[in-house]
MIBASE-175040 format. One record per residue (C-alpha): residue number from 1; x, y, z; residue in three letters. Coordinates in Angstrom, 3 decimals, always signed. Layout:
! MIBASE-175040
+-----+----------+----------+----------+-----+
|   i |        u |        v |        w |  aa |
+-----+----------+----------+----------+-----+
| NUM |        X |        Y |        Z | ALA |
...
+-----+----------+----------+----------+-----+
***
This chain:
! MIBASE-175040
+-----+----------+----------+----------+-----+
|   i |        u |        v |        w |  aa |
+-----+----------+----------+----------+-----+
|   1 |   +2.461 |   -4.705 |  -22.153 | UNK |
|   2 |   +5.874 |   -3.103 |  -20.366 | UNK |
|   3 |   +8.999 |   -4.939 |  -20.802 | UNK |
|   4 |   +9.191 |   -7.984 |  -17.845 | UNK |
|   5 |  +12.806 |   -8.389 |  -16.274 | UNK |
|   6 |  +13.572 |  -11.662 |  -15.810 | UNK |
|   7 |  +12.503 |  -12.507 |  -12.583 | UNK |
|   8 |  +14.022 |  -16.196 |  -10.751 | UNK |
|   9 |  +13.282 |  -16.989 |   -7.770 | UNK |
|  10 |  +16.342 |  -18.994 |   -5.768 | UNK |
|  11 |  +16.617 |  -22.588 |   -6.991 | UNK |
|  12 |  +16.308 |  -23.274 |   -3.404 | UNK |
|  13 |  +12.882 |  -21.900 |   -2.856 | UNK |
|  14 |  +11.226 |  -23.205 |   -6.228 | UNK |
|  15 |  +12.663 |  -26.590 |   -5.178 | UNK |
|  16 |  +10.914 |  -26.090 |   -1.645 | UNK |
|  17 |   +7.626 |  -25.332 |   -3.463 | UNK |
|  18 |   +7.744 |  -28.514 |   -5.395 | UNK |
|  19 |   +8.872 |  -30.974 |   -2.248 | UNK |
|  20 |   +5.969 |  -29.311 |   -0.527 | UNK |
|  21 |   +3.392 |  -29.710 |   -2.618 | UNK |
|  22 |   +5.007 |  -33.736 |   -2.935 | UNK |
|  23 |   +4.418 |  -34.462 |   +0.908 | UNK |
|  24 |   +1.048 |  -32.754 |   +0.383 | UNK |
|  25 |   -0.250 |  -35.443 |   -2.236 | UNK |
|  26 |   +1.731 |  -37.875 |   -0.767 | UNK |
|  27 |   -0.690 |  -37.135 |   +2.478 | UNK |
|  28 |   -3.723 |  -36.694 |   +0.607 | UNK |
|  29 |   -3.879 |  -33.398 |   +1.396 | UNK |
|  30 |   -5.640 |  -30.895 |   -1.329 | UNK |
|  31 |   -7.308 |  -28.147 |   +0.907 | UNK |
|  32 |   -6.577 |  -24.647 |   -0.163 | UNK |
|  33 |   -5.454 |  -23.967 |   +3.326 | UNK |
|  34 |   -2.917 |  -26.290 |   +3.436 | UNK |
|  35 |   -1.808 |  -25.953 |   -0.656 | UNK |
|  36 |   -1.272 |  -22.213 |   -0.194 | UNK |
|  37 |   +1.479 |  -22.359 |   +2.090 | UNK |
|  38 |   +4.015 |  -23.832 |   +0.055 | UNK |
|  39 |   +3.389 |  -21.027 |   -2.664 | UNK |
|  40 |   +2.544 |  -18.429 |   +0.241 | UNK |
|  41 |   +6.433 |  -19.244 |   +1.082 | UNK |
|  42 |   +7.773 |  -19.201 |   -3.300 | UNK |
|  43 |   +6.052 |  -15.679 |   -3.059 | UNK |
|  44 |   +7.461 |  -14.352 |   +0.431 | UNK |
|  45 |  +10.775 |  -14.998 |   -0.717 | UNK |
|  46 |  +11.024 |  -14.171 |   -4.456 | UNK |
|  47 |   +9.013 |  -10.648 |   -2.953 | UNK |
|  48 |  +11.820 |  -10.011 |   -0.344 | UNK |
|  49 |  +14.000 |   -9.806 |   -3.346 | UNK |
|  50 |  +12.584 |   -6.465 |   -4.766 | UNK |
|  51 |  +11.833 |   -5.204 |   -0.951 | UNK |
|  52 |   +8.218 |   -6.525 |   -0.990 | UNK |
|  53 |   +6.323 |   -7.513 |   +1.944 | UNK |
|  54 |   +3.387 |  -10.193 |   +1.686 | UNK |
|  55 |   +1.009 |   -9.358 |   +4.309 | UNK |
|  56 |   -1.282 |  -12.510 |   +4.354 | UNK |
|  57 |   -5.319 |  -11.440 |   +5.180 | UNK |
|  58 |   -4.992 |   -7.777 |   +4.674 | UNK |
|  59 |   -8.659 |   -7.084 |   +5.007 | UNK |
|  60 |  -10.050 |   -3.851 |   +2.810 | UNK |
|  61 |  -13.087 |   -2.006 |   +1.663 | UNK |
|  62 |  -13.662 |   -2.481 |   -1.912 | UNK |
|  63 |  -16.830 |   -1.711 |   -3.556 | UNK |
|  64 |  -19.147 |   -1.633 |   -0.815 | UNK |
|  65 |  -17.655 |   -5.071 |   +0.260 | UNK |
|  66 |  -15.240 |   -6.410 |   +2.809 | UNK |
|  67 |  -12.187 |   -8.515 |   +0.806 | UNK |
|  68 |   -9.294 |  -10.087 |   +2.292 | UNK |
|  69 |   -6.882 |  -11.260 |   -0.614 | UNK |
|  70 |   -4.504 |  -14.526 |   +0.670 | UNK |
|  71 |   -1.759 |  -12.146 |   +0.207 | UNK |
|  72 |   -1.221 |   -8.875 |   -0.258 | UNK |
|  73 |   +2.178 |   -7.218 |   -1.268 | UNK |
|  74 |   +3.786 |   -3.601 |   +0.096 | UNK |
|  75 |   +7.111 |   -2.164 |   -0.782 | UNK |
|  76 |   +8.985 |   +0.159 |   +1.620 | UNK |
|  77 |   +7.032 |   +2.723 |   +0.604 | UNK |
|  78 |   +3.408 |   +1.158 |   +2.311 | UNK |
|  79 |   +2.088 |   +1.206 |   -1.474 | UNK |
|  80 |   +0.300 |   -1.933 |   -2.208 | UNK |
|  81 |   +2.408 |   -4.015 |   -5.330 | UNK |
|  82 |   +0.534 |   -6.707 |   -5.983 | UNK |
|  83 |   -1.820 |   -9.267 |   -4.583 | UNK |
|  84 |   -2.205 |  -13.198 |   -4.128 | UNK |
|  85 |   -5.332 |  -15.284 |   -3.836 | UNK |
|  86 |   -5.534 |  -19.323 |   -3.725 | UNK |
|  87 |   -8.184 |  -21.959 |   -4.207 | UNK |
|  88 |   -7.907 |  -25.419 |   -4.198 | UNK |
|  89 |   -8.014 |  -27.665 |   -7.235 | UNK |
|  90 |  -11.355 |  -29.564 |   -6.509 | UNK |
|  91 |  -12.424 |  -25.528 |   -7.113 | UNK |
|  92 |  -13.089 |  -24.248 |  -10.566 | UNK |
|  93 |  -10.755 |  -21.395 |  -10.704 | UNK |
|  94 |  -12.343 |  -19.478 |  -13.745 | UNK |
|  95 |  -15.515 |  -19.762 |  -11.392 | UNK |
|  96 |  -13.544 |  -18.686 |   -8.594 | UNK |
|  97 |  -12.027 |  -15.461 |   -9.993 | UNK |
|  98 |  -15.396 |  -14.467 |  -11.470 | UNK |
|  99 |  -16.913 |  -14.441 |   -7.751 | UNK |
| 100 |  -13.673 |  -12.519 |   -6.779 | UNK |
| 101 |  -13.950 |  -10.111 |   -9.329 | UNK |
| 102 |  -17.765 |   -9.462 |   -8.993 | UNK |
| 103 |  -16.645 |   -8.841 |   -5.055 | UNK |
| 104 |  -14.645 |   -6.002 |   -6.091 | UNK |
| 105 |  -11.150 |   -7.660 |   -5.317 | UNK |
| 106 |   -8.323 |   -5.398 |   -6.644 | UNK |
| 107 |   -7.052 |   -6.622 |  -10.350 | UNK |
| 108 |   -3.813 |   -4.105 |  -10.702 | UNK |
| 109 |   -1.490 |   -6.949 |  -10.463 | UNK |
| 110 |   -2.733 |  -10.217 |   -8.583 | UNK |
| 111 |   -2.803 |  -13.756 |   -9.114 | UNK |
| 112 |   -5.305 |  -16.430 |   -8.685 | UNK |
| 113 |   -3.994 |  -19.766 |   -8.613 | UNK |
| 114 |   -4.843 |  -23.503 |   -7.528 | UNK |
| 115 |   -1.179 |  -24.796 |   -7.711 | UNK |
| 116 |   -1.762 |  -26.116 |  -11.084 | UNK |
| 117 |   -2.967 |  -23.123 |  -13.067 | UNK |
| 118 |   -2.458 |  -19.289 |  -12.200 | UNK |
| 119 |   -3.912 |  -16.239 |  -13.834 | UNK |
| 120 |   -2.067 |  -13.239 |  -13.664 | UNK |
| 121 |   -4.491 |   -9.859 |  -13.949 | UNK |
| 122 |   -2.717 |   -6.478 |  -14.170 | UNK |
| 123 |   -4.432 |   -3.138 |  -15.560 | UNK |
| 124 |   -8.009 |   -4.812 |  -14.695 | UNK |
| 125 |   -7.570 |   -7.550 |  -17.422 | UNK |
| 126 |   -5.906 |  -11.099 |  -17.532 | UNK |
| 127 |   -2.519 |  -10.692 |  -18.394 | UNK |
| 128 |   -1.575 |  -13.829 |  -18.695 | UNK |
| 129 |   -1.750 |  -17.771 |  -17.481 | UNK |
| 130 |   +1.673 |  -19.035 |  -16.888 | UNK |
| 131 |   +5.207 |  -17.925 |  -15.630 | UNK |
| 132 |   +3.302 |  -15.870 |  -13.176 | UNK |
| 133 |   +6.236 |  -14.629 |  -11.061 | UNK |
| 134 |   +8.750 |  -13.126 |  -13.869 | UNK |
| 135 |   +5.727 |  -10.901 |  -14.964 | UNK |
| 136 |   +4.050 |  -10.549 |  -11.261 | UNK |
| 137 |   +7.380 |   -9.292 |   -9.820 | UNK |
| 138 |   +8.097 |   -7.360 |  -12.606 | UNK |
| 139 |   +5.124 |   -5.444 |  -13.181 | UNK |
| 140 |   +4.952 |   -1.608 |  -12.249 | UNK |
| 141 |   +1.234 |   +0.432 |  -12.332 | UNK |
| 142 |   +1.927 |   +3.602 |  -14.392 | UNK |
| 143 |   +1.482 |   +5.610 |  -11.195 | UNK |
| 144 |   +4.078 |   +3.754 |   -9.526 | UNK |
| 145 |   +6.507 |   +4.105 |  -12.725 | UNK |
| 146 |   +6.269 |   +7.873 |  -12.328 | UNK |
| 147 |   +7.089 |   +7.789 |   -9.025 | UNK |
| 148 |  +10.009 |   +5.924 |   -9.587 | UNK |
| 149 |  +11.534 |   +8.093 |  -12.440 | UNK |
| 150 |  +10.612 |  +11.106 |  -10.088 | UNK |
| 151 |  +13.306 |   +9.916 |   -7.534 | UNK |
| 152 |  +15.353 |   +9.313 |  -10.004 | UNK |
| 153 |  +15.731 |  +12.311 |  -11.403 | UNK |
| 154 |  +15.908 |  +13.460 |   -8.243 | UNK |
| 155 |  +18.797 |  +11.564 |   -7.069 | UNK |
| 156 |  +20.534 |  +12.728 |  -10.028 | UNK |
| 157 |  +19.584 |  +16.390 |   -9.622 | UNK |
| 158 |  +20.714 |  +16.356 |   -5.977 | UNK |
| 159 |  +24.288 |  +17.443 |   -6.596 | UNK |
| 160 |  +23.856 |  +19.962 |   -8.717 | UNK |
| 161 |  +20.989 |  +21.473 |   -6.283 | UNK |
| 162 |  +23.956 |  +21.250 |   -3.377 | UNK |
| 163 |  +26.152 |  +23.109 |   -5.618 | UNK |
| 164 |  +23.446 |  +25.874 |   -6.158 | UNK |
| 165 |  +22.822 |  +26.181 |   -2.584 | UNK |
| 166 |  +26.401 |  +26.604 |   -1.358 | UNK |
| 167 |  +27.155 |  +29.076 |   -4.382 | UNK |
| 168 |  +23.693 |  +30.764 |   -2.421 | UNK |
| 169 |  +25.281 |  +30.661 |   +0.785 | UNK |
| 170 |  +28.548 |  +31.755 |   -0.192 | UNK |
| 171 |  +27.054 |  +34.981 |   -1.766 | UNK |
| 172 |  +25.623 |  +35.687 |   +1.548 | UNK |
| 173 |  +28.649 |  +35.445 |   +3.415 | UNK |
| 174 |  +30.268 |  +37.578 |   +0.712 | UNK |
| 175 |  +27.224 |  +40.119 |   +0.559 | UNK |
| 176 |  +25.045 |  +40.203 |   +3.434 | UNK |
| 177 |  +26.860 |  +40.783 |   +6.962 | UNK |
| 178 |  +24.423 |  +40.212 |   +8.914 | UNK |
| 179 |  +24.168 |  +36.334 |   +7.136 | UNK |
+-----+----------+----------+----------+-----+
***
């Protein structure tokens, strides 16, 4: 498994979470589509943080199926980081992600979770079942790694190709009139 950065969201924004999900039981409330905004907000945040984008009810083909993930996460670069899906916690959630899976929902790096328990899946297998957001967060596909390094090396490369292209032009001006 890579190395995970340690990965806190504000204080502010965990706290939020928690006094959500409070004035939810203390209204009786336990419906996935109210439950999932309090953590739809924990993830917008902490995702801002690294320049991620949660796009809730991104709709895409996947295995000869329609899927629409509660959340889906972009960088600045369009590629897709991560996804989010929530159920309830009348739902079984082992049940849940089975039905998900067998649907053809992505498993690179996504979380199922009914506020209580979350299951982290990255590589197509379960990763893990708690502290969800230092490894979610964290997590780079190998494709995305090599990417990465590639501007890297880039940006590092940079001045030297400058300096090889103005040696370039000054030989011009020194050789070739017509340049």
């Amino acid at each position: 498994m890579p190395a995970v950065a340690t990965v806190k969201p504000s204080q502010k924004a965990v706290k939020s979470y928690y006094d959500a999900l409070k004035r939810y039981a203390d209204q009786n409330v336990k419906n996935e589509l109210a439950l999932r905004t309090a953590f739809q907000k924990l993830l917008d945040h902490t995702g801002r943080r690294f320049g991620w984008t949660l796009i809730p009810e991104l709709s895409e083909q996947a295995e000869g199926h329609r899927i629409q993930p509660d959340g889906t996460f972009r960088d600045d670069f369009l590629m897709r980081r991560g996804f989010w899906e929530a159920k309830d916690t009348h739902d079984d959630l082992e049940a849940e992600i089975a039905k998900k899976i067998k649907r053809g929902y992505p498993l690179s790096n996504t979380i199922f979770e009914d506020t209580r328990t979350a299951y982290l899946y990255q590589n197509g297998r379960q990763a893990m079942k708690v502290d969800l957001l230092n490894a979610f967060f964290s997590y780079t596909e190998p494709a995305h790694e090599d990417f990465g390094r590639a501007i890297d090396e880039f940006k590092e490369r940079v001045p030297e190709l400058a300096r090889g292209l103005v040696a370039k032009i000054d030989e011009a001006h020194r050789d070739n009139r017509p340049f």
